[in-house]
C-alpha positions as CSV (number, residue, x, y, z in Angstrom):
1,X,129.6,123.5,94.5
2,X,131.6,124.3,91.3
3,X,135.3,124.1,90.7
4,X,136.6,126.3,88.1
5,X,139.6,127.0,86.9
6,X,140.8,130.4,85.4
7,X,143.7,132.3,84.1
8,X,144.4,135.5,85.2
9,X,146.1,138.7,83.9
10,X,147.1,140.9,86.1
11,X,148.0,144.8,85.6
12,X,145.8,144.5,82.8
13,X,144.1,148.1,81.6
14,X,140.4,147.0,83.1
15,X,138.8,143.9,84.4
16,X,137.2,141.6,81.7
17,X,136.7,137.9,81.2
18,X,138.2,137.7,77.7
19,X,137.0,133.8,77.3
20,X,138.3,130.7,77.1
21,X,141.8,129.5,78.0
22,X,142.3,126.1,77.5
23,X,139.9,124.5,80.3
24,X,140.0,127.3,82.5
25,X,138.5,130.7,81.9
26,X,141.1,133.7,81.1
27,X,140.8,136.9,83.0
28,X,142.1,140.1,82.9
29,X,142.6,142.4,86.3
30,X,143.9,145.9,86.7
31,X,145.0,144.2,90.3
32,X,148.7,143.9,90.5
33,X,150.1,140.6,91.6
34,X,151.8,141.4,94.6
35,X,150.9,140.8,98.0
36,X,147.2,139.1,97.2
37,X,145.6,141.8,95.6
38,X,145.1,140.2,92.7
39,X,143.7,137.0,94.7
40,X,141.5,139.8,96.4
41,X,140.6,141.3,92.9
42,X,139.4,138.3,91.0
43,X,136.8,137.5,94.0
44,X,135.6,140.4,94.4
45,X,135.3,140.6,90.4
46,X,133.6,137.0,90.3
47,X,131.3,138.1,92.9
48,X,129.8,140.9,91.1
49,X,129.5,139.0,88.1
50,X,128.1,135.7,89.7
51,X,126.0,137.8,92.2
52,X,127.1,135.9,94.7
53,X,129.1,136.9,98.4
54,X,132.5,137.1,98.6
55,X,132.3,134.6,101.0
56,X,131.3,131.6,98.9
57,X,134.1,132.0,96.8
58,X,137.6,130.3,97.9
59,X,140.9,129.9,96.4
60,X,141.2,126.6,96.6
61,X,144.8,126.2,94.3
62,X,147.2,128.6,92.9
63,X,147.9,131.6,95.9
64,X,151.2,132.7,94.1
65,X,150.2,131.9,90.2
66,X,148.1,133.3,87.2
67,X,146.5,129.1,87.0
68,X,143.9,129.2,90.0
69,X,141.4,127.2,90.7
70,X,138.3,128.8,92.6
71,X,135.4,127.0,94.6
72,X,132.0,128.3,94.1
73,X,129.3,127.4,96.5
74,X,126.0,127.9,95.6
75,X,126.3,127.3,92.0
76,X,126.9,124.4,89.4
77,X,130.3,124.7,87.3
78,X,128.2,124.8,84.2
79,X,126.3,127.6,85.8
80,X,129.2,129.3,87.0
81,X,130.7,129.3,82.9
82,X,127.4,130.6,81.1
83,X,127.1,132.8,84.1
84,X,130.8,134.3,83.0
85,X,131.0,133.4,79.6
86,X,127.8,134.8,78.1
87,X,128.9,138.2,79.4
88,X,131.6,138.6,76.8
């Protein structure tokens, strides 16, 4: 299981992982950040991208702010980042 932590943008113009943000991963949603879409947004997002279900990814920190940090099952958290950050 992998515990990552990103950065997200919300109400951004398209969703991209833009890189690195410190030690989390920055990414940009068009999601706006009210009432959990953007939450909804960035798993569905990392689900296509990791080619994994929705259902292995959980918010595990950060329901109301752009720091979250995300568990992954199936997947290492140095899979998880060349999965996400070789795509850029």
């Amino acid at each position: 299981m992998a515990i990552v932590r990103f950065h997200v943008v919300p109400n951004a113009k398209r969703d991209i992982v833009v890189g690195q943000h410190g030690d989390a991963i920055k990414i940009k949603l068009r999601a706006p950040a009210v009432e959990g879409k953007a939450n909804a947004a960035l798993r569905s997002f990392l689900s296509e991208k990791l080619n994994i279900p929705q259902s292995a990814i959980t918010l595990g920190r950060g329901q109301r702010s752009r720091h979250k940090v995300i568990r992954i099952e199936g997947l290492s958290e140095h899979d998880t980042r060349r999965r996400l950050l070789t795509t850029i």
